[in-house]
Structures are given as structure tokens and as C-alpha cells.
TILUM-656127 format. One line per field, with one value per residue: x, y, z of N, C-alpha, C in turn. Coordinates in Angstrom, 3 decimals. Atoms other than C-alpha are relative to their C-alpha. Layout:
BEGIN
n.u: [X ...]
n.v: [Y ...]
n.w: [Z ...]
ca.u: [X ...]
ca.v: [Y ...]
ca.w: [Z ...]
c.u: [X ...]
c.v: [Y ...]
c.w: [Z ...]
end
This chain:
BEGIN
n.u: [-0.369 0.937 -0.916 0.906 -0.238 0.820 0.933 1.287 1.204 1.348 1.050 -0.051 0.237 1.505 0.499 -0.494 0.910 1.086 -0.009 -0.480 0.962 2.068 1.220 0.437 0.606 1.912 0.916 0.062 0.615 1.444 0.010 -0.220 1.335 1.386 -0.080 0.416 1.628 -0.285 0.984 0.012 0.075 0.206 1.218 0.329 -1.128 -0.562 -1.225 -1.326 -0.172 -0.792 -1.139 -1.012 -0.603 -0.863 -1.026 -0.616 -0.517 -1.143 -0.911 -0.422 -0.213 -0.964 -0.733 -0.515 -0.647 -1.306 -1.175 -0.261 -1.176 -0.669 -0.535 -0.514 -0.811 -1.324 -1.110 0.152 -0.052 -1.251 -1.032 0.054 -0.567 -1.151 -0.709 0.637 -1.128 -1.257 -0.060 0.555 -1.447 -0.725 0.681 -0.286 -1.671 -0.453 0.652 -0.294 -1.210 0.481 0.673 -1.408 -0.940 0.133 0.057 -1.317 0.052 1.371 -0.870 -0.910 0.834 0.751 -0.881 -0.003 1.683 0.096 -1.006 0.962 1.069 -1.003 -1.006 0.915 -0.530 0.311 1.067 0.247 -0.719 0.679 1.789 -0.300 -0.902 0.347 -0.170 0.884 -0.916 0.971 -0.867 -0.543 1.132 1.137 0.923 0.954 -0.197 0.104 0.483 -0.889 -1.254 -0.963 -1.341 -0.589 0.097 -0.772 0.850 -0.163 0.889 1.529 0.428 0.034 -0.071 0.904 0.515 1.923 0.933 1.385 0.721 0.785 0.771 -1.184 0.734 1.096 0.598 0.760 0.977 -0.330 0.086 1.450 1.060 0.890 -0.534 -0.149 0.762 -0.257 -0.798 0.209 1.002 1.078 -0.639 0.045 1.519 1.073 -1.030 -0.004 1.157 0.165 -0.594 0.785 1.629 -0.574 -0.310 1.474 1.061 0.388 0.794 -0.555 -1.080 0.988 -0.479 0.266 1.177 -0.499 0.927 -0.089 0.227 0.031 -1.355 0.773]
n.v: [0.330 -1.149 -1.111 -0.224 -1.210 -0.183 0.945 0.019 0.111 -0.900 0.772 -0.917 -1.379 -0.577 0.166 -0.807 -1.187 0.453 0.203 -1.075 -1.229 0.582 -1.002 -1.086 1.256 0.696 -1.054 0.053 1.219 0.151 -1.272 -0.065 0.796 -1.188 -0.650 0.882 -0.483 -1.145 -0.034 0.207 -1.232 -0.781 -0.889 -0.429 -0.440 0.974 0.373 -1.182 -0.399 0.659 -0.159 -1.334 0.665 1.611 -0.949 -0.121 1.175 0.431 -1.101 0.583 1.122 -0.258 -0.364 0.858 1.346 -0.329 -0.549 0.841 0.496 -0.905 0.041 1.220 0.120 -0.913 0.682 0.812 -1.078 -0.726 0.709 -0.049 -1.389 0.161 0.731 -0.425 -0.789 0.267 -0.101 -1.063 -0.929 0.459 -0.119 -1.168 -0.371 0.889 -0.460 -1.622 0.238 0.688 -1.570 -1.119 0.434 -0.131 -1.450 0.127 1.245 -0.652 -1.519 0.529 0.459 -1.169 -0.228 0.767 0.043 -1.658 0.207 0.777 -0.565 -1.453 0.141 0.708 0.786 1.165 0.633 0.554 1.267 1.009 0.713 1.183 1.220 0.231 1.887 -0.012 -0.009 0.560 0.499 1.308 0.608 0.279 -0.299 -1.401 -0.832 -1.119 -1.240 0.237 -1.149 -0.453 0.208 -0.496 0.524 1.342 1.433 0.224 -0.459 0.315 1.209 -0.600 -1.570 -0.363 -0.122 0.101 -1.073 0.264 -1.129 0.023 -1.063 -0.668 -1.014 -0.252 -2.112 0.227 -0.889 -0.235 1.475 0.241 1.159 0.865 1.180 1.206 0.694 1.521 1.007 -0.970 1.074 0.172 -0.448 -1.395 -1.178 -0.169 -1.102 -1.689 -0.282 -0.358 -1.241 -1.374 -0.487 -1.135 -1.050 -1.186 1.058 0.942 -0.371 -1.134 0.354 0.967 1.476 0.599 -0.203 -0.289 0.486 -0.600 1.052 -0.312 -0.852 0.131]
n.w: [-1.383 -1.423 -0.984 -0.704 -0.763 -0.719 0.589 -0.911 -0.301 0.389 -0.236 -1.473 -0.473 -0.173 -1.411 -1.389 -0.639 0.031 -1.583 -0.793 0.487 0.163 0.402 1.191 1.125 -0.443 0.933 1.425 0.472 -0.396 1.057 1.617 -0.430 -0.564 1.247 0.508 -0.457 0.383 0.882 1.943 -0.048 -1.090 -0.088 -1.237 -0.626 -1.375 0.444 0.290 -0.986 -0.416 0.652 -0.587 -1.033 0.401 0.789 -0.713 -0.835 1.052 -0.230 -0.908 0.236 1.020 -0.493 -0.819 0.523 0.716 -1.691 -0.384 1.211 -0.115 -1.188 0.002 1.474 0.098 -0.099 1.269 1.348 -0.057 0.538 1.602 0.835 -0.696 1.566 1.751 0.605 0.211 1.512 1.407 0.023 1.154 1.471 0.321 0.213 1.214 0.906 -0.137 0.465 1.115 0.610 0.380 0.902 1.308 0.424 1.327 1.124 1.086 0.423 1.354 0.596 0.925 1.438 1.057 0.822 0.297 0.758 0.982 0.598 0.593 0.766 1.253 0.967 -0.599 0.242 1.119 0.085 -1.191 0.880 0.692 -0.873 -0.926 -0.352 -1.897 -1.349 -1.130 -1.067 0.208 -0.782 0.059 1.290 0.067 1.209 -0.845 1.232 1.363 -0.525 1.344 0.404 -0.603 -1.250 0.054 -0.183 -1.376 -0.579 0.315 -1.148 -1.090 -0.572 0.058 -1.151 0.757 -0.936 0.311 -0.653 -1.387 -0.299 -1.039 -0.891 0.512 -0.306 -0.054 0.779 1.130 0.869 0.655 -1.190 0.926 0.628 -0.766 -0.517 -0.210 -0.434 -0.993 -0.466 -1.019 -1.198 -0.121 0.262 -0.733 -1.061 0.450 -0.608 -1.457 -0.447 0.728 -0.602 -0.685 0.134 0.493 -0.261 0.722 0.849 0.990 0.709 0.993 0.312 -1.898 -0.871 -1.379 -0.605 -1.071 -1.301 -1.867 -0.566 -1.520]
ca.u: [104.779 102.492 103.690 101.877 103.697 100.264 98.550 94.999 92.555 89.309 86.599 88.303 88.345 84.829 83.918 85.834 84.365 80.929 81.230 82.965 79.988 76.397 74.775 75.116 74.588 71.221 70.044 70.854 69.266 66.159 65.870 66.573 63.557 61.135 61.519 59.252 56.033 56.911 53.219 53.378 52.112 51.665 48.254 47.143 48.900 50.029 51.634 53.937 54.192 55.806 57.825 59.536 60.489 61.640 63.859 65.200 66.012 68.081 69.341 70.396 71.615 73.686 75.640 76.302 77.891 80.137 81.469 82.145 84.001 85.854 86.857 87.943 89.260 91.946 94.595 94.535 93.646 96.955 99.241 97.634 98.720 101.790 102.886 100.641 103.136 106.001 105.099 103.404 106.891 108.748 105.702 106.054 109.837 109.776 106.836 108.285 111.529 109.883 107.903 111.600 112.806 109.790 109.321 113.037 111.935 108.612 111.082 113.357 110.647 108.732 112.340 113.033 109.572 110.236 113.549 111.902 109.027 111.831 113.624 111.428 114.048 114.424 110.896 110.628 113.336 111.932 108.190 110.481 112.509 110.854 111.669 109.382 110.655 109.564 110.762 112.849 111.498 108.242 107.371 105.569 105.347 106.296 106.385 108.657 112.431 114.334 117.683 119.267 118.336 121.118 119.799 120.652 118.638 115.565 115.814 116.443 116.335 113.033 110.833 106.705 104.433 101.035 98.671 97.221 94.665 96.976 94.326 90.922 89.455 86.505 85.149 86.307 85.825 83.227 80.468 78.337 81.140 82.043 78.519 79.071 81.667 80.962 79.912 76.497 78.271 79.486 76.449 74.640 77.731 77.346 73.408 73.328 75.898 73.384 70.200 72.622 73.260 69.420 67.433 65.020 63.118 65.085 67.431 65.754 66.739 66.336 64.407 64.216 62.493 61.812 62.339 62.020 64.648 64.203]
ca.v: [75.159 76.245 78.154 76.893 79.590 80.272 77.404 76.778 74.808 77.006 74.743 75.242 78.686 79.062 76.840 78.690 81.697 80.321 79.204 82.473 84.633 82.073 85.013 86.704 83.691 82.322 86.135 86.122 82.531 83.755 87.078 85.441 82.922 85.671 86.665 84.236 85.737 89.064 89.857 89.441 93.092 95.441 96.330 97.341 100.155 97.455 95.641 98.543 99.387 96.203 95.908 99.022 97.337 93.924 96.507 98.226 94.899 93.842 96.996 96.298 93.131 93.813 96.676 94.593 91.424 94.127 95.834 92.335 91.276 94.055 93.836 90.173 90.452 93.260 91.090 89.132 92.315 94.071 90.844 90.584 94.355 93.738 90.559 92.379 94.906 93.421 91.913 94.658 97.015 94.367 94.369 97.733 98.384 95.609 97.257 101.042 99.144 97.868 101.305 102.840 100.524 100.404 104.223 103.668 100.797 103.414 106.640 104.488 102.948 106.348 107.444 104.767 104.965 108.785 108.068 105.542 108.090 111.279 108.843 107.964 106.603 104.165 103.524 102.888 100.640 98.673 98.296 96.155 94.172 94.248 90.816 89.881 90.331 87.607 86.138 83.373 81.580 81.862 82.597 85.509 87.819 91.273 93.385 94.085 95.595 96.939 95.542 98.293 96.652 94.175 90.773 90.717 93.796 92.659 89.233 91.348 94.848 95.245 97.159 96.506 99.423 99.450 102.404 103.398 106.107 108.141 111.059 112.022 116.193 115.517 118.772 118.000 113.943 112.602 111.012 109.603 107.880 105.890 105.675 101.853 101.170 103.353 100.179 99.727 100.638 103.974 105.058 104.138 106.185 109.220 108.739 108.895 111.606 113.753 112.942 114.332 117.288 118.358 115.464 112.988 112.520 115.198 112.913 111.149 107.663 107.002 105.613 106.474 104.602 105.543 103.540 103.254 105.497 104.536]
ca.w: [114.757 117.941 120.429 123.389 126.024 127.090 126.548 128.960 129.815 127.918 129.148 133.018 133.064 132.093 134.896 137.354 136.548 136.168 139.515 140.854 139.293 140.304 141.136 138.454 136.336 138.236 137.479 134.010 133.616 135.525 133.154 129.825 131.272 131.947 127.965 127.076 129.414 127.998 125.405 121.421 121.969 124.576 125.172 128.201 130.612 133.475 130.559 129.322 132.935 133.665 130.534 131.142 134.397 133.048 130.465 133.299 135.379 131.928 131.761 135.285 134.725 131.772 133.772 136.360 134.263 132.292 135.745 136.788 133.449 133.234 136.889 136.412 132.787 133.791 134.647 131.653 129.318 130.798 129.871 126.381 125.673 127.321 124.430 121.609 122.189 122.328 118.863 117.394 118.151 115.818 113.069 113.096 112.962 109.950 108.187 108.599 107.671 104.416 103.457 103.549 101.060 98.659 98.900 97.252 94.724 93.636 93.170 90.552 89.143 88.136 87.150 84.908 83.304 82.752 81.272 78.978 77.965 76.974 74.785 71.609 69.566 72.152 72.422 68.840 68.631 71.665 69.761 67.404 69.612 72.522 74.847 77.765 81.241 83.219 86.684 86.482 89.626 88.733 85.213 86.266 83.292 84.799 81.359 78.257 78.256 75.266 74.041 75.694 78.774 80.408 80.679 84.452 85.063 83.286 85.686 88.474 88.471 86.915 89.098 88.410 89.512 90.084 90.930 94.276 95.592 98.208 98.850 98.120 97.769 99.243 97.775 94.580 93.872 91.838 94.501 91.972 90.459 93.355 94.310 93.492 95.592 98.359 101.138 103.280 106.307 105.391 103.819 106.875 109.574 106.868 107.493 111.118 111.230 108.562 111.064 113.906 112.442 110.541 112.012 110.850 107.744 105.690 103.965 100.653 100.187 104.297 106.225 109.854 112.630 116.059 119.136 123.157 124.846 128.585]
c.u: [-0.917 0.470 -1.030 0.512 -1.291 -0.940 -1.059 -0.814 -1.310 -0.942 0.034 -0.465 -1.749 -0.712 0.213 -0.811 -1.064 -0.329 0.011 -1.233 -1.509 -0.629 -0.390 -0.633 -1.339 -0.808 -0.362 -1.293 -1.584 -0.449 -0.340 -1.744 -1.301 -0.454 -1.211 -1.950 -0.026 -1.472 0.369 -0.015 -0.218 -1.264 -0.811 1.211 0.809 1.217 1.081 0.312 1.449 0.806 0.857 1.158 0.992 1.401 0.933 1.210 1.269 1.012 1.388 1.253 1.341 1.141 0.890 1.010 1.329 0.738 0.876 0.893 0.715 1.396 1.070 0.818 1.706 1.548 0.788 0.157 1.516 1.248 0.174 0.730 1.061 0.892 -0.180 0.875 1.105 0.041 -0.259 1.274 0.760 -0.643 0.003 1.779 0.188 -0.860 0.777 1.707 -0.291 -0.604 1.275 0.405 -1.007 -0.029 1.285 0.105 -1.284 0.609 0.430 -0.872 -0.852 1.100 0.203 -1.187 0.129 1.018 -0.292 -0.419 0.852 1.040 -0.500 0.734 0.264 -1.033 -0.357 0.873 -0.223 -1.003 0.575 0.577 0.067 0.354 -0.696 1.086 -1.088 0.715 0.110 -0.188 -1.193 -0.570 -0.573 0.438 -0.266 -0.117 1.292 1.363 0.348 1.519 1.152 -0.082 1.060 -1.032 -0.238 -1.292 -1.480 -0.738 -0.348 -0.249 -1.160 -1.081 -1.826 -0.636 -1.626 -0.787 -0.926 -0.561 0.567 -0.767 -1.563 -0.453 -1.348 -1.087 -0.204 -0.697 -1.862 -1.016 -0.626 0.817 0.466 -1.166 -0.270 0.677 -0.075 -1.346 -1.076 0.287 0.133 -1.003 -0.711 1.009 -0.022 -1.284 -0.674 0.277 -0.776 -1.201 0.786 0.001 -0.953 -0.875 -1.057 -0.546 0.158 0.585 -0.748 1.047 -0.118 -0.765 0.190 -1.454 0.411 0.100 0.548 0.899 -0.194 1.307]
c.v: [0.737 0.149 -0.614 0.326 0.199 -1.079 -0.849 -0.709 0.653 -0.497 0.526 0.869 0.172 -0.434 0.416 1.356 -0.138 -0.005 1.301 0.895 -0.965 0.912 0.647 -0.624 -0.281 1.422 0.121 -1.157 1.099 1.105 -0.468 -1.003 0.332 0.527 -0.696 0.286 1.492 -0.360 0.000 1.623 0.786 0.614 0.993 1.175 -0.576 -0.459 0.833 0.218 -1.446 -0.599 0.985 -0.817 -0.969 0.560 0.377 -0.934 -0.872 0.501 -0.340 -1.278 -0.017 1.378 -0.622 -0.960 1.114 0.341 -1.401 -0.484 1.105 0.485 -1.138 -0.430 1.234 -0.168 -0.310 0.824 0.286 -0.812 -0.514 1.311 -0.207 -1.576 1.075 1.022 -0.494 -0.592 0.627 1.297 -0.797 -0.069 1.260 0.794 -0.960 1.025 1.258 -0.487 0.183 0.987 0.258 -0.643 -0.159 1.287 -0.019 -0.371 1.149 1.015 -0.474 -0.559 1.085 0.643 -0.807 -0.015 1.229 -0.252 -0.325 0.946 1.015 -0.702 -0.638 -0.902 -1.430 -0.543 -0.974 -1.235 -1.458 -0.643 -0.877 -0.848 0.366 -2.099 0.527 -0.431 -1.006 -0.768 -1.482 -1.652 -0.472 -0.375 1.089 0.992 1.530 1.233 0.058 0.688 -0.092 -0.791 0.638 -0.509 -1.317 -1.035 -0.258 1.029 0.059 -1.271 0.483 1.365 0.641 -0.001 0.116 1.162 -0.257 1.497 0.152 1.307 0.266 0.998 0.719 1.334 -0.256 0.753 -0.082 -1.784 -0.293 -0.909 -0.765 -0.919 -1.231 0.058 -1.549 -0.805 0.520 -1.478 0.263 0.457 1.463 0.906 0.048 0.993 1.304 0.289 0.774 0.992 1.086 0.346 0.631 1.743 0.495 -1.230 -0.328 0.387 1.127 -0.905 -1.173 -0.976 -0.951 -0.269 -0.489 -1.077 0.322 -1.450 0.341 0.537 -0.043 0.349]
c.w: [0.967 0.789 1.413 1.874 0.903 -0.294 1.389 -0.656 -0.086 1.210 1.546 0.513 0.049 1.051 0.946 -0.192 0.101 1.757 1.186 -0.145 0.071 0.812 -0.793 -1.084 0.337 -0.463 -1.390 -0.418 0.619 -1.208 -1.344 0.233 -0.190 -1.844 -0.519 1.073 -0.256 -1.675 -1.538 0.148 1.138 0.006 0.633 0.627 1.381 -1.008 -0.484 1.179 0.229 -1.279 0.311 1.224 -0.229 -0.495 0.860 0.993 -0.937 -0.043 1.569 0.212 -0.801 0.881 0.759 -0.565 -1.070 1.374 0.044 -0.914 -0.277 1.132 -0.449 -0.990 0.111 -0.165 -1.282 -1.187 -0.046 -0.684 -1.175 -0.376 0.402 -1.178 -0.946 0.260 -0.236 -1.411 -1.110 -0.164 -1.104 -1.349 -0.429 -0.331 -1.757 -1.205 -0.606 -0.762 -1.625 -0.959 -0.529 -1.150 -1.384 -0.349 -1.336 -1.602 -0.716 -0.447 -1.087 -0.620 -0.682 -0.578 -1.457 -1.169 -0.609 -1.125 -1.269 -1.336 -0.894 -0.782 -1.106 -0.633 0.678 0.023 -1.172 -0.490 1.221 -0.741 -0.818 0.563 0.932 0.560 1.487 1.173 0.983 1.920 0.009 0.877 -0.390 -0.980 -0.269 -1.069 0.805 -1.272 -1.199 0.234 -1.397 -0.244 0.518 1.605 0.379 0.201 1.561 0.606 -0.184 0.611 1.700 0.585 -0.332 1.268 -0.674 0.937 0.146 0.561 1.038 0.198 1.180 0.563 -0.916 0.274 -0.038 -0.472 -1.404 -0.737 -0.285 0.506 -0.392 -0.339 0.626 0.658 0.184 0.815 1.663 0.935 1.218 1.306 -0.457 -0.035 1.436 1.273 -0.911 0.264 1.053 0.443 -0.491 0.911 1.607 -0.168 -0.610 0.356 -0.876 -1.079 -1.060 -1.358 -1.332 -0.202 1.718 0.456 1.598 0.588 1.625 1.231 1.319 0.453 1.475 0.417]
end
């Protein structure tokens, strides 16, 4: 079902503001225009002279068009945060609801498993007449229960666990071993932060490159 509560004319708006903002627009247009008599290379000191400039005038340019969207977007921002809360207070009351109750379902579930483990003779009589626990809905095969198990609580009361990484000792874990999984992004935000703190050209496997700071 769609909800269309707020439901607009896209296409409109952009013309209204289009309209509301043709100075800023005819600048832009003339700017992005100019990109195109801008040199393959810079040879001469006139042409760096007047790149610099053009840079600046972008620079320029680009301040200007955020002020202005920023200005004009406030309204609008304030009455998005103003729903997104009001639904993110109930995704959060449900979630925080939902934690509380598996925290519950993972406590009895590592008891039961414990129980299990400190009772061999049970075990051993399980390894022979073991019966699969599966869900009756689905089929889904959730794992094996013993004979001592009622029938009801092996449809229903079986609880499936699975294992999760909860906290990492960053002095302690093995870096190499998740060098594989460890993604392109981080490496390159732990990079940046290393040429912060002992700058460039130290760090083997990097490679740094320099550019215009105007």
C-alpha cells in the first residue's frame, strides 16, 4: 500500500526552484561551460595564473549554491526529522523491545546446551535415537533432540543459536588473519589517519600523491 501523505509534484518543485535560483543557475551553466577552454596542460605562467582563478570562481560558486540550499532546504529538512522521528521512536522501542526478548531466548539456549553437555549418559543415548527437529511450517531443519525431549518442545521450544563477534582486543586480535576481510575503505581511513599522524611516504604498501591546496 503507498502512503501518499506527502505526495508532490518532483518535476514542479525543481522548476520552482530553478526559477527561484537563475542566477545562480546561469552562473553555474556559464562555469561548467568555461571547463572546456581550460588547457590539456598548464604551461605557461598566465595559464596557471588564470586557472587558479577559474578554481577560485568554482570554489566561489560552489559555496554560494550550498548557502542557498541549505537556506531553502531547512524547512523541509526540519519536517523530515520531525516524521523520521516519529517513526524511528517506534523502530526503536520495537527493536529494544525485541533485544529484551532474544537476550532471553540466547540465555536458555546456552543453558540448555550446557545442560545437554554435563549429562553424557544422555548424550549417548541421544547419538542412538536422535530425531531431527525441524519446523513444522516450513521444513526448516533446525537440529536433533533426544527422546527425552517432549515432542511439543522440539516443534516449539527449540531454540537455534548461532555465533556472533561481540568485541574485538585490538591489541590482542590476529590482523593478518582478517587481513582478507578487512574492506578497501577501512584500509584506506586507517591510511590517511597513519599519514596524519607520521606523514607521507613512511607507510609500505601506499601510495601517496600530492595535489593543489588553494
Amino acid at each position: 500500500m503507498t502512503n501518499n501523505l506527502f505526495a508532490t509534484d518532483i518535476e514542479a518543485v525543481i522548476r520552482a526552484v530553478e526559477e527561484a535560483n537563475k542566477p545562480i543557475v546561469d552562473r553555474h551553466k556559464a562555469l561548467m561551460a568555461a571547463i572546456d577552454r581550460v588547457p590539456v596542460r598548464l604551461e605557461t605562467e598566465e595559464e596557471v595564473i588564470r586557472a587558479k582563478t577559474f578554481a577560485e570562481q568554482l570554489e566561489a560558486a560552489n559555496r554560494k549554491c550550498r548557502s542557498v540550499r541549505l537556506e531553502d532546504t531547512k524547512p523541509i529538512r526540519e519536517l523530515l526529522k520531525k516524521v523520521e522521528g516519529f517513526f524511528k521512536n517506534m523502530e526503536k522501542e520495537a527493536a529494544d523491545a525485541r533485544k529484551f526478548v532474544m537476550d532471553k531466548l540466547s540465555d536458555a539456549g546456552r543453558r540448555l546446551n550446557t545442560q545437554r553437555r554435563r549429562d553424557p549418559e544422555q548424550d549417548q543415548e541421544a547419538n542412538v535415537n536422535e530425531t531431527i527437529i525441524t519446523n513444522p511450517q516450513t521444513g526448516e531443519v533446525y537440529g536433533t533432540a533426544s527422546p527425552h525431549i517432549s515432542q511439543s518442545v522440539a516443534d516449539e521450544g527449540f531454540i537455534p543459536l548461532t555465533w556472533r563477534v561481540s568485541q574485538v582486543d585490538r591489541d590482542h586480535v590476529d590482523l593478518e588473519a582478517l587481513r582478507p576481510f578487512i574492506t578497501e575503505t577501512a584500509l584506506l581511513n586507517a591510511a590517511r589517519a597513519h599519514m596524519r599522524e607520521h606523514g607521507p611516504n613512511v607507510l609500505r604498501g601506499v601510495t601517496y600523491t600530492q595535489e593543489a591546496n588553494l
